[in-house]
C-alpha positions in Angstrom: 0.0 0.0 0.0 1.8 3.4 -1.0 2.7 6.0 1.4 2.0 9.6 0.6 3.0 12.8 2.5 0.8 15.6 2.4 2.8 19.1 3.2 0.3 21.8 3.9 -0.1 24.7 6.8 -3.8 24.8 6.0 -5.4 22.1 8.2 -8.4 21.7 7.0 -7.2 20.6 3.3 -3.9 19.0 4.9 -6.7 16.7 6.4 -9.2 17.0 3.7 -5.9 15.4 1.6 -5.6 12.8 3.5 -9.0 11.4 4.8 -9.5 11.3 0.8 -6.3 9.4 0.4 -6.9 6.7 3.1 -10.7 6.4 1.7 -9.1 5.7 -1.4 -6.8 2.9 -0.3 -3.7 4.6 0.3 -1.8 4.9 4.0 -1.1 9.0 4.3 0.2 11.6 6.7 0.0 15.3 7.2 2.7 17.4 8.0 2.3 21.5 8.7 6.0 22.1 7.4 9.1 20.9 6.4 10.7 20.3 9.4 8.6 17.5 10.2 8.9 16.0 6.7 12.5 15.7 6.9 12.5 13.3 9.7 10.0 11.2 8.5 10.8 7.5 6.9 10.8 7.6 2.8 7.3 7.8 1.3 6.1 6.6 -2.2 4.9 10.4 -2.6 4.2 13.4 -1.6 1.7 16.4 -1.9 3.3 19.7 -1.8 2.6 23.1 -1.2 4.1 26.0 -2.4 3.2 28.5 0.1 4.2 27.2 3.4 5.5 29.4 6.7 9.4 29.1 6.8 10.4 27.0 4.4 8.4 27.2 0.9 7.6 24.2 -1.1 10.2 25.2 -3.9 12.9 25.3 -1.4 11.6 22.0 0.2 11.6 20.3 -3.6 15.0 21.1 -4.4 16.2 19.7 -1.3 14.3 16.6 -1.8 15.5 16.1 -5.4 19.2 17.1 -4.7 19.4 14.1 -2.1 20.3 11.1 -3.7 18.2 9.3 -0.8 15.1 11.0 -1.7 15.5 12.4 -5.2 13.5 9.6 -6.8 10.3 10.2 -4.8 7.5 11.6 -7.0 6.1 15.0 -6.4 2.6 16.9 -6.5 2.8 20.5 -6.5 -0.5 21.9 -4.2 -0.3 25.4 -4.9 -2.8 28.4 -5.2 -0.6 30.2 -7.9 -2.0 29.2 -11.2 0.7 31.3 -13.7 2.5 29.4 -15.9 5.7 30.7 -15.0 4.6 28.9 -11.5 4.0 25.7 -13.4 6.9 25.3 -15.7 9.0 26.4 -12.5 7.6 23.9 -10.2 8.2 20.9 -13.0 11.7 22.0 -14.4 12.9 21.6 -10.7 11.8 18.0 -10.3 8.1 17.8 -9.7 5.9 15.5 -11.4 2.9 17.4 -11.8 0.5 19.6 -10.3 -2.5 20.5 -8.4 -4.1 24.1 -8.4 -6.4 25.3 -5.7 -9.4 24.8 -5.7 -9.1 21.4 -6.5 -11.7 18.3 -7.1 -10.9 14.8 -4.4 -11.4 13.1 -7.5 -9.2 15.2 -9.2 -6.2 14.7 -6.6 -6.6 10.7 -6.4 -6.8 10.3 -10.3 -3.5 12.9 -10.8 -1.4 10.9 -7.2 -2.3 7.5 -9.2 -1.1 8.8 -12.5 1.9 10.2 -10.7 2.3 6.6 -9.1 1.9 4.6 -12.3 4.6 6.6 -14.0 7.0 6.9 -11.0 6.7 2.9 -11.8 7.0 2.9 -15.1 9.0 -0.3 -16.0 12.5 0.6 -15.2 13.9 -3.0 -15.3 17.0 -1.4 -17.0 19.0 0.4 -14.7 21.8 1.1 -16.9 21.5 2.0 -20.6 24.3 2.5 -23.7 23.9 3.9 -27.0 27.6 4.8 -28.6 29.6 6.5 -25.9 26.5 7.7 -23.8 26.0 5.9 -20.5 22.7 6.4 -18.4 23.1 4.9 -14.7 19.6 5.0 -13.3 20.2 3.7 -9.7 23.0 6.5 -9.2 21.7 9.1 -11.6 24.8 9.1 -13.4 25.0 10.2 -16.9 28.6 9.5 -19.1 30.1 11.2 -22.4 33.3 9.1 -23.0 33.5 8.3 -19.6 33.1 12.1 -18.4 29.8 13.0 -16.1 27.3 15.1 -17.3 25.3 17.2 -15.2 21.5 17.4 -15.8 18.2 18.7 -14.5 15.9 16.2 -13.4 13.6 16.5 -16.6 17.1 16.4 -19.0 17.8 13.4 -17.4 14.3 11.7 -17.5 14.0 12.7 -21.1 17.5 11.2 -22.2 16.6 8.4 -20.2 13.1 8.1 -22.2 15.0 8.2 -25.0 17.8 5.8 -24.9 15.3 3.0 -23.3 13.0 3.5 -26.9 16.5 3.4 -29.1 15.7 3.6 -32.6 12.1 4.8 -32.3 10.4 7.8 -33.3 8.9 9.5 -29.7 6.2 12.2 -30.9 5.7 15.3 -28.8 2.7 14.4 -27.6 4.2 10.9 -26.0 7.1 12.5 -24.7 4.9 15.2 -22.9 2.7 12.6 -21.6 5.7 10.5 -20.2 7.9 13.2 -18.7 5.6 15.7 -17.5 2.5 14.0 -17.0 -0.9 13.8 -19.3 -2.3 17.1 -17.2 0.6 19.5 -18.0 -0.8 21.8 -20.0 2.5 23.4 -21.1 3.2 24.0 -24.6 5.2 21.6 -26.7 8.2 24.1 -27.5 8.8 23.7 -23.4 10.2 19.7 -25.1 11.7 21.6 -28.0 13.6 23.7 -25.4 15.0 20.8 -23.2 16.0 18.8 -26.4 18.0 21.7 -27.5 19.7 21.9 -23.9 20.3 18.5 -23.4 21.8 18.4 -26.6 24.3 21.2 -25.5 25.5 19.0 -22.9 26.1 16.3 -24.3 28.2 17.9 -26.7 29.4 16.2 -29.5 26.7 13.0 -28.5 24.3 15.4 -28.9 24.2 15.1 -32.8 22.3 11.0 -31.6 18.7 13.0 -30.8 17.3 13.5 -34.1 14.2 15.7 -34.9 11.7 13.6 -36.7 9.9 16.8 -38.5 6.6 17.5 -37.6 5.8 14.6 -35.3 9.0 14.3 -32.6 12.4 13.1 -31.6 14.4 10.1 -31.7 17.8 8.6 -30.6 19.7 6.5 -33.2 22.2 7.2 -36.0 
């Protein structure tokens, strides 16, 4: 049965959140602020707000994904900001989707098991090759002729998306589905701008991600 963490200083929908989430089969707990989250055991999720006292959420998320203990644990965003800017912010930095206030229960369980499925989503291979690219999943480790590559959460999960469909053709609309979730309603040049960036890094492997014109991207020669 998964775990998931709701962060939120509002206590009525931190309890709203989770009375929803246990009804709904999942074992949950609230927590007002950060503090309290850190020393908590690992859950399989967690629900977090933006706008918290202290600490905010965006702080919170890049400590989370930083840690290579806790880096891997899916996200929700809760937040009452509804800008884009807030959105693409949010998801560039690690999280896996979002929730904006108000929000539907039916709304938040459909979007935390979404999250869950694709937090799952077959990862058998833990370490892919193509050429003289190397993609360590378990340590989050990405080589150019044996050199490490630094990359954003999102670079790293699309690379990753790519070298585990080698060969195929990955339209937009898949790739957007996969890496930031069905509900992002983000543009597609947002995947347009981390090819082009992840392609940078990888320097001269970069020339391996091929546009496909008018439908997406690929890996192969």
């Amino acid at each position: 049965m998964p775990l998931i963490y709701c962060v939120e200083d509002d206590e009525d929908i931190r309890e709203l959140v989770v009375y929803a989430l246990k009804n709904n089969g999942f074992k949950a707990k609230g927590f007002e602020s950060s503090k309290e989250l850190f020393t908590a055991p690992h859950p399989d999720l967690i629900i977090l707000d933006i706008m918290l006292p202290g600490e905010d959420g965006y702080s919170i998320l890049e400590r989370l994904k930083s840690n290579t203990m806790t880096g891997d644990i899916p996200v929700i965003m809760l937040t009452a900001k509804t800008s884009e800017f807030d959105k693409v912010k949010g998801l560039d930095m690690g999280a896996d989707d979002y929730i904006a206030k108000p929000f539907g229960i039916l709304e938040l369980i459909s979007r935390v098991k979404a999250v869950l499925r694709r937090s799952n989503r077959g990862k058998t291979s833990k370490q892919l090759t193509f050429k003289n690219i190397v993609l360590d999943y378990d340590k989050y480790l990405v080589l150019v002729n044996q050199k490490e590559v630094s990359l954003t959460h999102k670079e790293f999960e699309l690379l990753y998306y790519l070298m585990k469909n080698q060969g195929i053709v990955l339209s937009r609309n898949k790739i957007m589905n996969e890496i930031w979730g069905f509900d992002f309603e983000g543009e597609t040049r947002t995947i347009d701008v981390h090819i082009r960036t992840l392609r940078l890094k990888l320097g001269e492997a970069g020339k391996y991600i091929q546009t496909v014109r008018n439908v997406g991207y690929k890996l192969g020669d």
